[in-house]
N, C-alpha and C positions, 0 to 999 in steps of 0.2 A: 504494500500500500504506500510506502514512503516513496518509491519510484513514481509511483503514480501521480501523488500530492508534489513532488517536486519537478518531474519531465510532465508532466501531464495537467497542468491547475484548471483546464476546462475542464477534466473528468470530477470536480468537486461538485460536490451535490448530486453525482448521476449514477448512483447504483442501483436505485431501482428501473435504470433502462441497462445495465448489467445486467442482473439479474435477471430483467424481461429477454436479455439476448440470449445469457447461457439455456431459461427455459426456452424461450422457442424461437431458435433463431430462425432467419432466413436460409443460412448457406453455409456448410461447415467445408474450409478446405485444409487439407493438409499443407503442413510448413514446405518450403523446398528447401528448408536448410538443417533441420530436426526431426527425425524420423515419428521423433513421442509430443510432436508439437501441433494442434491444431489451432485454426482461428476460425470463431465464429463471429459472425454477421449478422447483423440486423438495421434494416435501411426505418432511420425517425423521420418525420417534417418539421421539429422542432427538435433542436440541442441549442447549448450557448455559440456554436459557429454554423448555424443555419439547416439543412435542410441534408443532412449526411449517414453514411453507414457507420453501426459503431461495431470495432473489434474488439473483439476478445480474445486474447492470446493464452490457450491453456496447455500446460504441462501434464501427459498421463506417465505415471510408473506405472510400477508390478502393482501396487495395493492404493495409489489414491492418484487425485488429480488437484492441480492448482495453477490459480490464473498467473500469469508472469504479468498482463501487462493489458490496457485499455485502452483504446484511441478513437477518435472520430475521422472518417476519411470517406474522399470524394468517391473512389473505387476499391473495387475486389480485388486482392492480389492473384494473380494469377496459379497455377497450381492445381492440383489432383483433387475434384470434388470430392468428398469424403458423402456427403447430404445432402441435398435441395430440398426447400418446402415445393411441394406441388402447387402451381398454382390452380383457384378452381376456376 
């Protein structure tokens, strides 16, 4: 969380769009640089810098998972889909 609070001060106050992204994100892609790293996706119309996808950068081992890292961004990194939501 320190990473976050210091590289990241738009992500203050926004954990419950966290939270809204790790339950149900848009679009889960594998890292291309971490084999145990995934990011998930979920496109807001509101954040503090407008109208963007927020990441969620999570770490899996053997026995648990945890988030390295949070950002707002214009686009999807590129990378091996892991999930899509279906659109209806």
């Amino acid at each position: 969380m320190n990473h976050m609070r210091s590289q990241h001060p738009e992500m203050r106050k926004q954990f419950s769009k966290v939270a809204a992204t790790l339950a149900n994100p848009e679009r889960i892609v594998a890292s291309r640089s971490d084999d145990d790293v995934a990011l998930y996706y979920k496109f807001f119309d509101e954040t503090p810098v407008g109208a963007m996808y927020l990441c969620v950068v999570v770490k899996s081992e053997t026995e648990s998972r945890f988030m390295l890292t949070a950002y707002f961004t214009n686009t999807v990194k590129k990378g091996t889909v892991l999930w899509q939501k279906v659109s209806k």
